[in-house]
N, C-alpha and C positions, 0 to 999 in steps of 0.2 A: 746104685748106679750100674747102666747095663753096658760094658763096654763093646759087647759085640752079643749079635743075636743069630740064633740057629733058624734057617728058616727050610730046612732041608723037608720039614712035615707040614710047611703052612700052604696052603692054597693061594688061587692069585685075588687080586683085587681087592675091595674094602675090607670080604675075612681076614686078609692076611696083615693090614692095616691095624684091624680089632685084637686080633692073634697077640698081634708084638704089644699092643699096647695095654694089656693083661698084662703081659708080661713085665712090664715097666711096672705098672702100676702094684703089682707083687713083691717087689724090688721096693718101692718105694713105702707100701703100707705096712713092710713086712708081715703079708698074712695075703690067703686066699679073696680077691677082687673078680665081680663078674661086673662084665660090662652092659648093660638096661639099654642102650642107645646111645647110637656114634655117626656124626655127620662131620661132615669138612667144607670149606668155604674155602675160595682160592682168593689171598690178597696179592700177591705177588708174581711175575710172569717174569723171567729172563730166559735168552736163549741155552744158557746152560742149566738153569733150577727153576722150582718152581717149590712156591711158597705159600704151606696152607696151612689153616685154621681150625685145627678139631675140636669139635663140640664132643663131650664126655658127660653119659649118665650112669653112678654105676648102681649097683643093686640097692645102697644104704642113701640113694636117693640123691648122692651128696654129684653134684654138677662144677664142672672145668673143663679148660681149654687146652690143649695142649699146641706149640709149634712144630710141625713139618716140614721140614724144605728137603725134599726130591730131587734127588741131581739128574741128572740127564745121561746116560751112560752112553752116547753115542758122541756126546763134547766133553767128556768127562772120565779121565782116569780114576780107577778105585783109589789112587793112592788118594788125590783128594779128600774121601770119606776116612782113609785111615789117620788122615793129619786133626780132621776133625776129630775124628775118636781124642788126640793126643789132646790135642787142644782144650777139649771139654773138658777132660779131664781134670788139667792144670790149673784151667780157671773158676772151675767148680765152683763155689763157696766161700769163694774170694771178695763177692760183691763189686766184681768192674763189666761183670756178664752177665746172661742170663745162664741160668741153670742148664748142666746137660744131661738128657734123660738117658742115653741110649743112641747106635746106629744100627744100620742094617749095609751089606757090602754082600752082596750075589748079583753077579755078572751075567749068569748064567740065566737066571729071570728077571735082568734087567731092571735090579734094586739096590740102587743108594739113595740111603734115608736118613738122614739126621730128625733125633727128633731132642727138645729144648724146651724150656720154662716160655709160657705164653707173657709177658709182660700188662697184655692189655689193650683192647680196640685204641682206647683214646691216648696213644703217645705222645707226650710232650717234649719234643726234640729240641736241641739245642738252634740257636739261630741261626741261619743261613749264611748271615755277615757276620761271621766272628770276629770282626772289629767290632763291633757296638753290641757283643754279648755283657751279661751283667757280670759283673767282675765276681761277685760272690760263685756264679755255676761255671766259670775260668777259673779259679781259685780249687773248687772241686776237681773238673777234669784235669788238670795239673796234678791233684796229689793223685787220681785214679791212674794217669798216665805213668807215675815215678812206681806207681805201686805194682803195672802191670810189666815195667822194667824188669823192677827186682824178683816176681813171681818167676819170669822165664830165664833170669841165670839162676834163679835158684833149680828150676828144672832144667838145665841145662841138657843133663845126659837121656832126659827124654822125648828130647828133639833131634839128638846125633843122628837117630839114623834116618832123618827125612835129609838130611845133605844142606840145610837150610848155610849153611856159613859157608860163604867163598873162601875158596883156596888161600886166597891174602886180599882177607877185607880193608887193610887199611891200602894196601895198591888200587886198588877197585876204587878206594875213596878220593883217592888223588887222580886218580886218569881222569874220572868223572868229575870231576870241579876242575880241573887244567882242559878239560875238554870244552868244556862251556866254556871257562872265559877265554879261550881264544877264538869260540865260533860266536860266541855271541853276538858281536858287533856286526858278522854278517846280515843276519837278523834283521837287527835294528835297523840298518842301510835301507836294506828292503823296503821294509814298510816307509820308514822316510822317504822313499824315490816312491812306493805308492802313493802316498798324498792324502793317504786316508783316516790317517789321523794326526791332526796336526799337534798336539797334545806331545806326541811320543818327539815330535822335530823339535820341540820347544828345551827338550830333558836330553836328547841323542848325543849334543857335543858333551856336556858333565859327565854323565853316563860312561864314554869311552874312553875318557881322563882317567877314571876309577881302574879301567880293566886292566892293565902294566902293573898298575901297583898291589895288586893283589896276586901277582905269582905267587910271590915269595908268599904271602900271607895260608897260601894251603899247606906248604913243608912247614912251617911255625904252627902252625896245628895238628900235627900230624901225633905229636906227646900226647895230647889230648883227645884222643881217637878212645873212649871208651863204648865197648859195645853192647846192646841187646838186640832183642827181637820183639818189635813192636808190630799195632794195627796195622796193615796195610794200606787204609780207605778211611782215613779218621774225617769225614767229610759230617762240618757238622749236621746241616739238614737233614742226614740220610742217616746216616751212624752212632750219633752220638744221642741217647735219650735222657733227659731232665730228671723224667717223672711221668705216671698216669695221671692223666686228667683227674684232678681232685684228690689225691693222692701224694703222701712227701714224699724230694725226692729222693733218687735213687742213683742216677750217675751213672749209665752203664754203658759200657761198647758195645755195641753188636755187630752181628754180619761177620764173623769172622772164617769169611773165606779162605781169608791167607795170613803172612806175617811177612815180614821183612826183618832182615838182620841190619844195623843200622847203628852208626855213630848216637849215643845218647841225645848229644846235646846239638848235635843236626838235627836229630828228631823233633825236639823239641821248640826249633828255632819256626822248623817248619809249624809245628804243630801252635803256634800260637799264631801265624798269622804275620801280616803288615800291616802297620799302622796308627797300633794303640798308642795311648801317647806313652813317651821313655820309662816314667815313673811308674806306669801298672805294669808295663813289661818285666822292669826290674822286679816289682813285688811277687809278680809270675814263676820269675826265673829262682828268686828267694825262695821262694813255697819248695819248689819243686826240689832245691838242694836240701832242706829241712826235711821232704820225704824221703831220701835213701842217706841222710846220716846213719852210722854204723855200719852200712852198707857200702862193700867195695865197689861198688858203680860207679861213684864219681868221686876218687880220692881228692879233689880240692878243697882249699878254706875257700868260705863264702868269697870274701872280695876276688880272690884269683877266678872263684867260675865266672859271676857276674863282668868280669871283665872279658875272660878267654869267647862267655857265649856271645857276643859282641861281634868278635871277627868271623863265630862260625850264623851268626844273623847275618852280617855281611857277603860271607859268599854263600850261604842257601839263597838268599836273594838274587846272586847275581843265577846261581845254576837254574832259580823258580823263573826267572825273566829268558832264558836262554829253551825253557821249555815251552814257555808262553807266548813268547813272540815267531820261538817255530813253526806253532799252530797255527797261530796266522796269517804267517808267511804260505803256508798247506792250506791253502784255504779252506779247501774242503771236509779239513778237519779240526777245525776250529770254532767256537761257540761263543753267544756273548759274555760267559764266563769269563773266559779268557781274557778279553779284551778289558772286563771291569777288574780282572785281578793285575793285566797287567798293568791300570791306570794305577793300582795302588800299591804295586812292589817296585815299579822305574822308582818314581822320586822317593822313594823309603829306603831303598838301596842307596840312592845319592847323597840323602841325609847323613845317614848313618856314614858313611865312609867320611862324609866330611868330621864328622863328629871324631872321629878315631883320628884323624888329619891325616889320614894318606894319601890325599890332594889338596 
């Protein structure tokens, strides 16, 4: 594994592409590799990266692909490519990611270059609706998520110096859920006096019954603020991959552009979604305490978390509604996303609090 690459004698353009990826590839086969033929294919386009496809032939005939993504160094700080470098590293060989080969970070010719384990043309991604995913590849992501917890406090001191952890993250966590629930209802008004969905008029008075009684409910969780640093973007259509086409699966994240420092069991509140019915949720939230047993991540017995994640289901709901209903109060920046997630986080939040009776 190449954690950084000298390119002070490489030329510009595809040579200097072919150059480094000798180089990996040396690194990898430990022994002398020439490369026969090297083409690239662009799958991917954002205004800050771009993400390609290389075709590899090398001398012993033997043919693969490797991933590219290109950052943009004009919307783009090197430190980004240096968090990558940390990143790769940590997750290496872990099996929640794809493999990472190597970067490249010169400013100077206008190169940041991650390069990564190709997975495969035909990805099979997780469903879009992760309400109606199969509980068996929830079940998976679940342990892969509890596993990529424990990975990054175990790496801990090789994240310190990216600054990644706020000054006082459990402060941070309380302004930020007292901040919602006291803006939220604005929100909701709104779109109620727009008239344009009548669905949300129908849920609006339950809905701001709940919000009083959930002050107190953020200081009673505040014990239970255990943290890591998780995906940023765990969106499953986009991020989260099954398996290749015709191939078992595999389970991995990808896209990791960033991370976030984060309440465990927020995380996870978030990360399953609204919807499912009570009992696969619980089996969800079960799994996931079974993967960091021994593990100080989440010092609770089973029945204590399964209860505690409860209240923090209830307010990631109320802060996911006070994000979603902003949207489209912004009209302009707002999507039908939004609108279908908010139809299915209002009444799941009303549920649920009725469930806990604190209305």
């Amino acid at each position: 594994m190449i954690p950084n690459i000298d390119l002070s004698q490489i030329p510009h353009g595809d040579e200097a592409l072919k150059e480094v990826l000798a180089k990996i590839l040396c690194d990898k086969y430990r022994h002398d590799v020439r490369i026969n033929d090297f083409s690239k294919e662009e799958i991917r386009n954002w205004q800050h990266s771009t993400v390609f496809r290389l075709y590899i032939q090398l001398d012993s005939s033997e043919t693969f692909t490797v991933i590219l993504k290109q950052f943009n160094p004009e919307s783009n700080n090197v430190d980004i490519v240096i968090l990558q470098e940390a990143l790769g590293t940590i997750l290496s060989g872990k099996k929640v990611a794809p493999e990472y080969y190597g970067t490249v970070r010169d400013m100077d010719k206008k190169r940041l270059w991650l390069f990564m384990e190709d997975l495969g043309e035909n990805l099979v991604k997780a469903n879009g609706d992760w309400v109606n995913e199969k509980m068996e590849h929830c079940l998976e992501f679940v342990e892969k998520l509890a596993k990529i917890h424990i990975i990054f406090i175990e790496n801990e001191k090789k994240l310190q110096a990216f600054q990644l952890v706020p000054p006082n993250p459990h402060k941070e966590w309380r302004d930020n859920c007292l901040f919602a629930i006291r803006n939220v209802s604005s929100n909701i008004e709104q779109i109620v006096q727009n008239g344009k969905f009548p669905w949300v008029n129908e849920m609006a008075g339950d809905f701001k019954t709940i919000l009083e009684p959930c002050l107190p409910i953020v200081d009673f969780l505040i014990p239970y603020l255990f943290f890591s640093w998780t995906h940023a973007d765990k969106s499953p259509d986009e991020n989260m991959i099954i398996s290749c086409e015709g191939k078992e699966p595999i389970y991995y994240f990808i896209d990791w552009d960033g991370i976030v420092f984060t309440s465990v069991l927020d995380d996870l509140a978030g990360f399953l979604d609204y919807g499912r019915k009570p009992e696969e949720e619980s089996t969800l939230v079960e799994r996931y305490w079974e993967c960091v047993q021994g593990n100080s991540l989440l010092p609770l017995e089973k029945e204590e978390c399964l209860n505690i994640y409860k209240y923090f289901k209830l307010i990631s709901s109320i802060r996911c509604i006070h994000f979603l209903s902003g949207r489209i109060v912004q009209r302009s920046f707002h999507s039908l996303w939004h609108e279908e997630v908010l139809q299915r986080v209002l009444p799941a939040g009303i549920k649920l609090a009725k469930q806990l009776e604190i209305i």
